[in-house]
PAZAPA-4460 file (N, C-alpha, C; in steps of 0.05 Angstrom, whole numbers, plus 32768, in hexadecimal, padded with zeros to 4 digits):
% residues 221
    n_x    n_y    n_z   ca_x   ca_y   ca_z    c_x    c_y    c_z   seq   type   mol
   8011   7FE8   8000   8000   8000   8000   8012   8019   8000     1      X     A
   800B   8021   7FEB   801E   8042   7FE4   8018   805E   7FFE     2      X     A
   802F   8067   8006   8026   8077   8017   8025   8096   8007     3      X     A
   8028   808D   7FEC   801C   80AF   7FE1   7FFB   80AC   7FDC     4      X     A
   7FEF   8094   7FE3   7FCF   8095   7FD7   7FC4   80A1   7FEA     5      X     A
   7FB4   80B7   7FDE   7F95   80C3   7FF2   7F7B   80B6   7FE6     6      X     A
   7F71   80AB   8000   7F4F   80A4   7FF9   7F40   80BF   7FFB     7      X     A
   7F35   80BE   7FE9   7F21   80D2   7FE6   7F09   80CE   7FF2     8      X     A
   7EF6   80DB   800D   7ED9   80C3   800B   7ECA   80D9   8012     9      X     A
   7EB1   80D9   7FFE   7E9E   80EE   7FF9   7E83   80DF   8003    10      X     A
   7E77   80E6   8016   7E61   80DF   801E   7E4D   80F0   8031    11      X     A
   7E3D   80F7   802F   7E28   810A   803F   7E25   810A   8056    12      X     A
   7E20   80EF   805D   7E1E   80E1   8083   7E3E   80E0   8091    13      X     A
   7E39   80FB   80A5   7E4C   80F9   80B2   7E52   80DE   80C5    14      X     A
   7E47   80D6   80C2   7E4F   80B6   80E3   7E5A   80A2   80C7    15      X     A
   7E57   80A0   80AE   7E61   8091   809F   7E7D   8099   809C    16      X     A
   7E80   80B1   8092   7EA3   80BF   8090   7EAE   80BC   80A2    17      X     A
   7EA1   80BD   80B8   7EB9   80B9   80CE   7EBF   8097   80D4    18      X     A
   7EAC   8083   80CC   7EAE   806F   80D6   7EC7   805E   80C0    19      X     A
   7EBB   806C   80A5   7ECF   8063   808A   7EE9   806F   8093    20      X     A
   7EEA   8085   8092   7F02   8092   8098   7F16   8089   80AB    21      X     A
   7F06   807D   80C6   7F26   806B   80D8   7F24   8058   80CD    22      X     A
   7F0E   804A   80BE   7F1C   8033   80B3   7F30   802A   80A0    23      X     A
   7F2C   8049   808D   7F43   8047   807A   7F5D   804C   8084    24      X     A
   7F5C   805F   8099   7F76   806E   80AE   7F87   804F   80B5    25      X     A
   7F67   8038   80C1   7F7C   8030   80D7   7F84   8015   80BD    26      X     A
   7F7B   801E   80AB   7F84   8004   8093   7FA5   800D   8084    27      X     A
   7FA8   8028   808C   7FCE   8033   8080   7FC6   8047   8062    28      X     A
   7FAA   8053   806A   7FA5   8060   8050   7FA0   8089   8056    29      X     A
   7FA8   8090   8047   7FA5   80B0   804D   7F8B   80B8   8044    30      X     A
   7F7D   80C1   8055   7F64   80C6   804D   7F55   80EB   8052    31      X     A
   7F44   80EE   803F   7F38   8112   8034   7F14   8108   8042    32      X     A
   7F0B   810A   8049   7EEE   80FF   8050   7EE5   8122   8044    33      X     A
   7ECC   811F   8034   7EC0   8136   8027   7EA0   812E   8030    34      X     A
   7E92   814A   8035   7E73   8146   8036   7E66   8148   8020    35      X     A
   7E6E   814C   800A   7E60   8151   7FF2   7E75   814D   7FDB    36      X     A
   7E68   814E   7FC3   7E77   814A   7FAB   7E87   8166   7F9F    37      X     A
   7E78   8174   7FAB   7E83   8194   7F98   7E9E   8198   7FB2    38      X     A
   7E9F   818C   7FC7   7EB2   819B   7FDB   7ED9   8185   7FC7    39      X     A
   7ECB   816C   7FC6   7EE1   8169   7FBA   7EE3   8166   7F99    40      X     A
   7ED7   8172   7F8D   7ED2   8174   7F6D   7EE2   8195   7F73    41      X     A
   7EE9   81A7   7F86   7EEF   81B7   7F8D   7F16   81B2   7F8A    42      X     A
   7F15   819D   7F93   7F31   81A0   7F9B   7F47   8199   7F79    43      X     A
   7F35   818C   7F65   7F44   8180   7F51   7F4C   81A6   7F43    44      X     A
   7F68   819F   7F3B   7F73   8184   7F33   7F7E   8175   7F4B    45      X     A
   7F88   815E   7F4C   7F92   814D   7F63   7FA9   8143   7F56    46      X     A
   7FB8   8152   7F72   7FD8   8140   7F63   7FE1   8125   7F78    47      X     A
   7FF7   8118   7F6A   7FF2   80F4   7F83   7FE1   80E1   7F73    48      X     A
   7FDF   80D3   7F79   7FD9   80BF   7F7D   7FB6   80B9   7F8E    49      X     A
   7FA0   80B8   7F8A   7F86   80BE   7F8F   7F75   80A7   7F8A    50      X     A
   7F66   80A1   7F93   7F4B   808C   7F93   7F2D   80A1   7FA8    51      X     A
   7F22   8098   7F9E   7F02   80AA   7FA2   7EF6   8091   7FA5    52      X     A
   7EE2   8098   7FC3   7ED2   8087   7FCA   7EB4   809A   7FCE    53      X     A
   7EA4   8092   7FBD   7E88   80AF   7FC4   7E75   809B   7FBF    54      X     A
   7E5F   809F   7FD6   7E49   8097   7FDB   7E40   809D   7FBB    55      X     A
   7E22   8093   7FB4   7E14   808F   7FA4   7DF7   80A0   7FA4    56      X     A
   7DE9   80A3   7FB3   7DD4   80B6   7FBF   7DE6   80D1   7FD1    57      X     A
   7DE2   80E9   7FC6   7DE5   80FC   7FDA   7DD6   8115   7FC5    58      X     A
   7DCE   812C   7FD3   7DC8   813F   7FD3   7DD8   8154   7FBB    59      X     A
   7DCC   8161   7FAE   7DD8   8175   7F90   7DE0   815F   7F7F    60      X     A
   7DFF   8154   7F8B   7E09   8149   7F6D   7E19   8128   7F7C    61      X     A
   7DF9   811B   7F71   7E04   80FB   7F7A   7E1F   80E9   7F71    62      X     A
   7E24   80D2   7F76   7E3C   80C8   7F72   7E43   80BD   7F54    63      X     A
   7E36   80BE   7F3E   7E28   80BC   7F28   7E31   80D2   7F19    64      X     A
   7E25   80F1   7F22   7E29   8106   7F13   7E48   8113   7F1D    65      X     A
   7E50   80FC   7F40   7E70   810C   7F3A   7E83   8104   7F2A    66      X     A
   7E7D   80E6   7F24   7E91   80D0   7F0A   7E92   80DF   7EF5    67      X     A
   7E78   80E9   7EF8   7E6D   80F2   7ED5   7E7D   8116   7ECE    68      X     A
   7E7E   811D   7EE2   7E89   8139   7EE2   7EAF   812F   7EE7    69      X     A
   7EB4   8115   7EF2   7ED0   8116   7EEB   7EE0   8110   7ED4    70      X     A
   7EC2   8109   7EC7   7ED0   80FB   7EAE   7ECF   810D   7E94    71      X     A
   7EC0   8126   7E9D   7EBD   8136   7E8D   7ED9   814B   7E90    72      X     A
   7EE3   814D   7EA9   7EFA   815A   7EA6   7F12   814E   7EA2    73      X     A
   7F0E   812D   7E9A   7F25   8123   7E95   7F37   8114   7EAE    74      X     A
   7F29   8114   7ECA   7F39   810A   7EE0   7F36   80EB   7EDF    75      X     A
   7F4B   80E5   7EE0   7F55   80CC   7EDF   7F57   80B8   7EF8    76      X     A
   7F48   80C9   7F15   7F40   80BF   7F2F   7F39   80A8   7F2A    77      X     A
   7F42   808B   7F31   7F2D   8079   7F3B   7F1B   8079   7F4A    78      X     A
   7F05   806C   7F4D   7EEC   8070   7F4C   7EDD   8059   7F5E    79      X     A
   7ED5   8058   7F78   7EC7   8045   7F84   7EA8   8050   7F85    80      X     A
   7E92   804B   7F88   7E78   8052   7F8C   7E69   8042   7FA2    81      X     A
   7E5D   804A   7FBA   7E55   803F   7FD1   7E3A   8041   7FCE    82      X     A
   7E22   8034   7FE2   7E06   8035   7FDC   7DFB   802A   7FED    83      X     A
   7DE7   802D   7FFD   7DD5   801D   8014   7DBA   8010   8001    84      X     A
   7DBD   801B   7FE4   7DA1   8018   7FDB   7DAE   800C   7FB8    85      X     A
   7DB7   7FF6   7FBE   7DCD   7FF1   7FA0   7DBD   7FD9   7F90    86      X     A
   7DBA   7FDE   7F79   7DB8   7FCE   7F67   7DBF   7FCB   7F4E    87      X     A
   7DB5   7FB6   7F3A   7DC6   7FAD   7F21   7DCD   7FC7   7F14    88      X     A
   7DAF   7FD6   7F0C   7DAF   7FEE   7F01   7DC4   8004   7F0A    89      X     A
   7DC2   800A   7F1E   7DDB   8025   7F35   7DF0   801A   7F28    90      X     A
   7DFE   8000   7F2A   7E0D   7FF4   7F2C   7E16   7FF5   7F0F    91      X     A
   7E09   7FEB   7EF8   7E14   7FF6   7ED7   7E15   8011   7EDA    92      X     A
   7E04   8026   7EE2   7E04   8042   7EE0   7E1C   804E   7EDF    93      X     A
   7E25   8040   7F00   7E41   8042   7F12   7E5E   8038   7F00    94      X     A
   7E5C   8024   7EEF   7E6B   8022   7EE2   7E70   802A   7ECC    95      X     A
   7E5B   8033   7EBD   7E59   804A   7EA0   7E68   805B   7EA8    96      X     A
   7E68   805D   7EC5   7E6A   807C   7EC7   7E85   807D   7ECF    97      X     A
   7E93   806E   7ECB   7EB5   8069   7ED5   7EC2   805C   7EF5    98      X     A
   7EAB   8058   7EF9   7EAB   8046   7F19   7EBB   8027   7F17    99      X     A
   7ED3   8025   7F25   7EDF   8011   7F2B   7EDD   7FFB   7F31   100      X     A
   7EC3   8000   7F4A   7EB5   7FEA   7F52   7E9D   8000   7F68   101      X     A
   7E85   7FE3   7F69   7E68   7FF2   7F7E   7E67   7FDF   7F8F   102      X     A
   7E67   7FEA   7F9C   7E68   7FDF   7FBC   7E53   7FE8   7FCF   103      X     A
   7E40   7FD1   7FD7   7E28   7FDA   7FE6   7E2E   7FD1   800F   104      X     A
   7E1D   7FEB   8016   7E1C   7FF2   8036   7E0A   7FE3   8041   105      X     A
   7E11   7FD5   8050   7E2D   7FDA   8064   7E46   7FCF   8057   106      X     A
   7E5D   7FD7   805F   7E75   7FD2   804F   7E7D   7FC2   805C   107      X     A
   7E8E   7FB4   8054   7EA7   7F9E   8060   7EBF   7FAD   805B   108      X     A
   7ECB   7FAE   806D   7EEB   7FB4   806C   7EFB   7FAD   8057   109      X     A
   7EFB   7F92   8051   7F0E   7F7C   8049   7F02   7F89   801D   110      X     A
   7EE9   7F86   8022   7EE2   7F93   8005   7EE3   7FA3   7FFB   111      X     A
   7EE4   7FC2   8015   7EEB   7FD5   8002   7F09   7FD8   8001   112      X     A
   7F1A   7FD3   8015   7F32   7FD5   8010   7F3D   7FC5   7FFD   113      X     A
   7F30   7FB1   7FE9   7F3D   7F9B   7FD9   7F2E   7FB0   7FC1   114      X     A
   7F14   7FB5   7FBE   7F13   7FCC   7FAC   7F22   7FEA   7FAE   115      X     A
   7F2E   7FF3   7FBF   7F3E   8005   7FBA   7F55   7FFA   7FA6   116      X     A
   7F67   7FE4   7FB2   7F80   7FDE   7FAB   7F7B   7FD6   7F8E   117      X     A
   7F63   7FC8   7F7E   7F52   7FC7   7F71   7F58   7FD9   7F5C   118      X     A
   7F4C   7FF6   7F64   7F44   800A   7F58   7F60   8015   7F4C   119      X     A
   7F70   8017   7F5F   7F8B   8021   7F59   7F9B   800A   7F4A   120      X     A
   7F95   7FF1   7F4C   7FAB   7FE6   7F3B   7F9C   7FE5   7F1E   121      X     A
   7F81   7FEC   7F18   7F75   7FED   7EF6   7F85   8000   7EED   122      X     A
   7F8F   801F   7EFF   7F9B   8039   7EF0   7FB7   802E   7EED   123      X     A
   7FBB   801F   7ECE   7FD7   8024   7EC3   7FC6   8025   7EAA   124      X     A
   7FE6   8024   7E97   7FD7   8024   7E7A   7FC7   8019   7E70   125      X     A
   7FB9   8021   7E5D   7F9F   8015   7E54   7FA2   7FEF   7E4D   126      X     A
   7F8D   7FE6   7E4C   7F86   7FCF   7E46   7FA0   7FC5   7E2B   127      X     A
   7FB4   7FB6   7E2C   7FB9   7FAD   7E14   7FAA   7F9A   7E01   128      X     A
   7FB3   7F99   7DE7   7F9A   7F87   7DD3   7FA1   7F6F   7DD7   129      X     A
   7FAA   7F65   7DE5   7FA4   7F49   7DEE   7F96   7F43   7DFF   130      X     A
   7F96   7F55   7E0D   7F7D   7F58   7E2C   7F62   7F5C   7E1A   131      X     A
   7F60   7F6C   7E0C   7F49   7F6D   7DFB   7F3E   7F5B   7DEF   132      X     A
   7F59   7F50   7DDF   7F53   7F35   7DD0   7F41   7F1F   7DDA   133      X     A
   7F4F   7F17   7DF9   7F4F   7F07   7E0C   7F30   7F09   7E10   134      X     A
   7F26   7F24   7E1B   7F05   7F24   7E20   7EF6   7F22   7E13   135      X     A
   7EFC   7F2B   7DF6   7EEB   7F22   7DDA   7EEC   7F0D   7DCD   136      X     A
   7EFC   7EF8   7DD7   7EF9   7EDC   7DD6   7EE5   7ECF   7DE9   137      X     A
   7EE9   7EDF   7DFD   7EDA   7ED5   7E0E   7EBB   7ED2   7E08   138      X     A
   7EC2   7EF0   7E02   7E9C   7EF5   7DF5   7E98   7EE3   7DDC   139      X     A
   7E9F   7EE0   7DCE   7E9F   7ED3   7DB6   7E92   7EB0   7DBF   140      X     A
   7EA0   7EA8   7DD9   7E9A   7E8D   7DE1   7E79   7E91   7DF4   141      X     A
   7E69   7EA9   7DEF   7E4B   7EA5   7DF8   7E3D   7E9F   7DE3   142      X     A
   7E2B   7E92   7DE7   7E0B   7E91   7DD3   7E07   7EA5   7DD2   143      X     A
   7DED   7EA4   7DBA   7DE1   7EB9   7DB4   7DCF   7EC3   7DD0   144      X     A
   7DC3   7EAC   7DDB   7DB8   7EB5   7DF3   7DC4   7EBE   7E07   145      X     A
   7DDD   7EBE   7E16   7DE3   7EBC   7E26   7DFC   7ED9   7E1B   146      X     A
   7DF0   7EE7   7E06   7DFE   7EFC   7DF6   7DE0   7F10   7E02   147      X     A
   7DCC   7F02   7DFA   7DB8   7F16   7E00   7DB5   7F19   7E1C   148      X     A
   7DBE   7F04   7E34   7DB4   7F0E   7E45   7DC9   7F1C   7E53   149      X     A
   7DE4   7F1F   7E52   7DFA   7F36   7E52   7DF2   7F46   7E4B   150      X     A
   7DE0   7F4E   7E35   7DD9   7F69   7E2A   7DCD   7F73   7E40   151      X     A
   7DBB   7F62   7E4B   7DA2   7F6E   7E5A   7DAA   7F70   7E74   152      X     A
   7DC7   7F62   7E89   7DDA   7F6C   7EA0   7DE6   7F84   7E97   153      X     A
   7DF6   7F87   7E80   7E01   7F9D   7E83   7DF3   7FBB   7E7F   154      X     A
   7DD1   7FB2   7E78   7DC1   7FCE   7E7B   7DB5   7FD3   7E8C   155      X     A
   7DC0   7FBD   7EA4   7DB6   7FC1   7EBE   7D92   7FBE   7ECB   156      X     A
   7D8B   7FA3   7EB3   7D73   7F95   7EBC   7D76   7F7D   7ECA   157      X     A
   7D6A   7F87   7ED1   7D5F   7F5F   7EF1   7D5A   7F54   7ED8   158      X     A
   7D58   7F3A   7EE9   7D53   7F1B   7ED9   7D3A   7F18   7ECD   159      X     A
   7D24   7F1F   7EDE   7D0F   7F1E   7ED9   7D06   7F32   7EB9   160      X     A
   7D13   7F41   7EBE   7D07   7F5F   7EA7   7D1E   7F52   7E91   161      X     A
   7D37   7F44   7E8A   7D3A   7F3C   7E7E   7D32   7F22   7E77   162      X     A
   7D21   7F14   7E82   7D19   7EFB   7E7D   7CFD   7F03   7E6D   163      X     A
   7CF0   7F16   7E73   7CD2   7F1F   7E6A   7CDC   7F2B   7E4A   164      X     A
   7CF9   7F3A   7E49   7CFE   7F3F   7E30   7D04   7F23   7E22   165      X     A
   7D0D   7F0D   7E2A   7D1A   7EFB   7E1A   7D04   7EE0   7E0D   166      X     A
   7CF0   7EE6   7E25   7CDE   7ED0   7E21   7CDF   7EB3   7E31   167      X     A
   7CF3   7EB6   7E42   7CFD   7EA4   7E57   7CF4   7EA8   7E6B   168      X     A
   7CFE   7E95   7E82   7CF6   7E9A   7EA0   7D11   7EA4   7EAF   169      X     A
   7D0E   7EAF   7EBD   7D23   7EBB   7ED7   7D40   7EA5   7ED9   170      X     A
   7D30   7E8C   7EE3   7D43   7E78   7EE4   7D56   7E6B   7ED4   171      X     A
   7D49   7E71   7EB7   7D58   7E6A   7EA0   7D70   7E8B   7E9A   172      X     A
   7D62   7E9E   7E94   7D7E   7EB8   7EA3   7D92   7EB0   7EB6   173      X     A
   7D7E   7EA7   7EC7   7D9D   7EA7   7EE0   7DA8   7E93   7EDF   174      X     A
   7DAA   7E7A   7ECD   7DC1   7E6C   7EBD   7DCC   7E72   7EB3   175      X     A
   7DBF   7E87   7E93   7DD1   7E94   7E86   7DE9   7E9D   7E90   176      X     A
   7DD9   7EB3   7EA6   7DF0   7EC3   7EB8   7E02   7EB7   7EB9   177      X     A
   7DF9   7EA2   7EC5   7E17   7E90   7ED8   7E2A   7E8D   7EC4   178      X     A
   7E23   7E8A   7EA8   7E35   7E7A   7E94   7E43   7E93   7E8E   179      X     A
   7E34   7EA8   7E88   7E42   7EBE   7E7F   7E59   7EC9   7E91   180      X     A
   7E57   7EC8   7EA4   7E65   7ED5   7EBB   7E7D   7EB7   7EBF   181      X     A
   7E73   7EAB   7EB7   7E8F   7E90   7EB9   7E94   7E8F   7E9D   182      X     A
   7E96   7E95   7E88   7E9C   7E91   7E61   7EA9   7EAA   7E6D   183      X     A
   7EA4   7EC8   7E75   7EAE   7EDE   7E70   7EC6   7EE7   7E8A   184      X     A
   7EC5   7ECA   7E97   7ED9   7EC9   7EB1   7ED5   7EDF   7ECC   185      X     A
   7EC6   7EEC   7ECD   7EB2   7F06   7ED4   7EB8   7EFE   7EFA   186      X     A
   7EBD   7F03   7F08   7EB6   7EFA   7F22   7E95   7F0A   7F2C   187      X     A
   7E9D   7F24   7F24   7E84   7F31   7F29   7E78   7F49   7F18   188      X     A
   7E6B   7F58   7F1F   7E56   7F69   7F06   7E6B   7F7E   7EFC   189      X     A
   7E83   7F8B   7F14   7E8B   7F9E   7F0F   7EA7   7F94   7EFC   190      X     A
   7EB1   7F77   7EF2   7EBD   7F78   7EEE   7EBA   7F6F   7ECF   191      X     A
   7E9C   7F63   7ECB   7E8F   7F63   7EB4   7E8C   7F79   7EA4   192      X     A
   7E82   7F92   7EB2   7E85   7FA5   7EA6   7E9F   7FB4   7E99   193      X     A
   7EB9   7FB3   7EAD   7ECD   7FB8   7EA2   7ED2   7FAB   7E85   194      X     A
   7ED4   7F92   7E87   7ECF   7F7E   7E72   7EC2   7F91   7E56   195      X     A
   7EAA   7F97   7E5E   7E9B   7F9A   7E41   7EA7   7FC0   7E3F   196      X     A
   7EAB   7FC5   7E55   7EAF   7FE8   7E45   7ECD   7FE5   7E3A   197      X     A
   7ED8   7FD1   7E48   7EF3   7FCA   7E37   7EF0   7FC2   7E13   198      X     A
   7EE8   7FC5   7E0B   7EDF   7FB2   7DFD   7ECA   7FBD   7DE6   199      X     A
   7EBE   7FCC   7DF2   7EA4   7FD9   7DEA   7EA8   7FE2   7DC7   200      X     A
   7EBE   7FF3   7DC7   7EC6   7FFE   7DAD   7EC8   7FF2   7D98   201      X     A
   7ED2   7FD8   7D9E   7EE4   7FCA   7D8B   7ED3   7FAB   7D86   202      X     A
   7EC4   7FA7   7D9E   7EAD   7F91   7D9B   7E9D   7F89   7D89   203      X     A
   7EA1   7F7A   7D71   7E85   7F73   7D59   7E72   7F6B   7D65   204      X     A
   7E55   7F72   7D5E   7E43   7F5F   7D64   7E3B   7F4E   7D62   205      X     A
   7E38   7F36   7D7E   7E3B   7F25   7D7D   7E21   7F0C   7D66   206      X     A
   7E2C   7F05   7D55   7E28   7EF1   7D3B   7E07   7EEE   7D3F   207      X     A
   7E07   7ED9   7D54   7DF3   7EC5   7D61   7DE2   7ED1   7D6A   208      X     A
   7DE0   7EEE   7D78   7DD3   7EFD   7D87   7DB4   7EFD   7D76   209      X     A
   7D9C   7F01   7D85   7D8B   7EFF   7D7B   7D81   7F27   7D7B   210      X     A
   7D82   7F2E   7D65   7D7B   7F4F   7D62   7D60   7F58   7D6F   211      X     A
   7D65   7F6A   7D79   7D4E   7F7E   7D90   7D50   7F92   7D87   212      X     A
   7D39   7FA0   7D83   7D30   7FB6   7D7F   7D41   7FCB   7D92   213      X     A
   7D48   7FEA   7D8A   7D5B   7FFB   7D96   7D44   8005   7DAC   214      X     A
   7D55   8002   7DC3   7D4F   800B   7DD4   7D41   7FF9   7DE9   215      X     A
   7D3E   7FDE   7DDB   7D22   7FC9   7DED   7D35   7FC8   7E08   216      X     A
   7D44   7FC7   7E0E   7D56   7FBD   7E26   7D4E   7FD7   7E41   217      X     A
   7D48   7FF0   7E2D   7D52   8009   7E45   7D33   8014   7E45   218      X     A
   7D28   800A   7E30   7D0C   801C   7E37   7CFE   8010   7E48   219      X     A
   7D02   7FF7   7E5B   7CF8   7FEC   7E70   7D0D   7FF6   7E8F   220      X     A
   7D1C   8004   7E90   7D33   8002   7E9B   7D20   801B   7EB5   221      X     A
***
């Protein structure tokens, strides 16, 4: 653990900042605790070495619109997103939006500190094209179904609302899932997503996929 990193942690509820805050202290980490988004959207540019941990719900400018405002100036902060109220949807939102990883409240120690170290070891150079390669093989080894029902995780629908789009039942999705998330080596949602925005650009559509009308995925969303 680098002793030039500052945790950044933006969250509204004071009894949470302070409770995160010795935990990061007594974990060997330098820590900024902020009540709001504009107090440390205030301080960039940021020189060092930096990770941002900001709640998800708060007041003016949520954890969502601060990703979204860092990415518009170009800050290259890694990015954690916290939540007492988290799901699939928050959770793609959270990672469109340049989020590292989402992590729902109450926290565990052991998880966010493995998503900090996490967050900071994705910031080196970009993805090389073998790493690319590597995940577009991967994708390449789903069905057409199990292509459509990735479509419908990474736009951040439950099982159910993708099973009502597919014509399936719930239970037959949450096989798919499983396969997809084991074909695409995925441990979990946030790292699936890395996966596909890795990827996103350069990705053909997949062969087998069965074609949906634009938009059928989000206009239920």
């Amino acid at each position: 653990m680098a002793n030039d990193l500052t945790i950044h942690l933006v969250d509204d509820e004071e009894s949470l900042r302070r409770s995160l805050t010795f935990l990061l202290v007594s974990a060997g980490f330098a820590v900024r605790a902020h009540s709001c988004a504009k107090a440390f959207l205030e301080l960039l540019p940021l020189s060092g070495r930096n990770c941002l941990v900001t709640d998800l719900c708060m007041p003016d400018v949520d954890g969502i619109e601060l990703l979204q405002w860092l990415r518009r100036v170009n800050s290259d902060v890694p990015a954690i997103v916290i939540t007492g109220q988290g799901d699939v949807a928050a959770a793609v939102q959270a990672m469109k939006a340049g989020a590292s990883d989402f992590l729902e409240k109450p926290l565990r120690e052991e998880a966010l500190i493995a998503a900090i170290n996490g967050a900071i070891g994705q910031r080196r150079p970009g993805r090389t094209v073998a790493d690319c390669e590597t995940v577009a093989a991967r994708l390449r080894q789903l069905t057409g179904r199990e292509y459509q029902v990735l479509t419908g995780v990474l736009d951040g629908l439950q099982n159910k609302m993708i099973a009502y789009h597919l014509g399936i039942s719930a239970r037959t999705v949450e096989v798919h899932r499983a396969n997809v998330m084991a074909k695409m080596g995925a441990r979990n949602l946030a790292e699936l997503m890395r996966m596909a925005i890795a990827i996103d650009a350069a990705a053909e559509p997949h062969e087998t996929a069965k074609a949906l009308p634009a938009n059928a995925w989000t206009t239920y969303i």
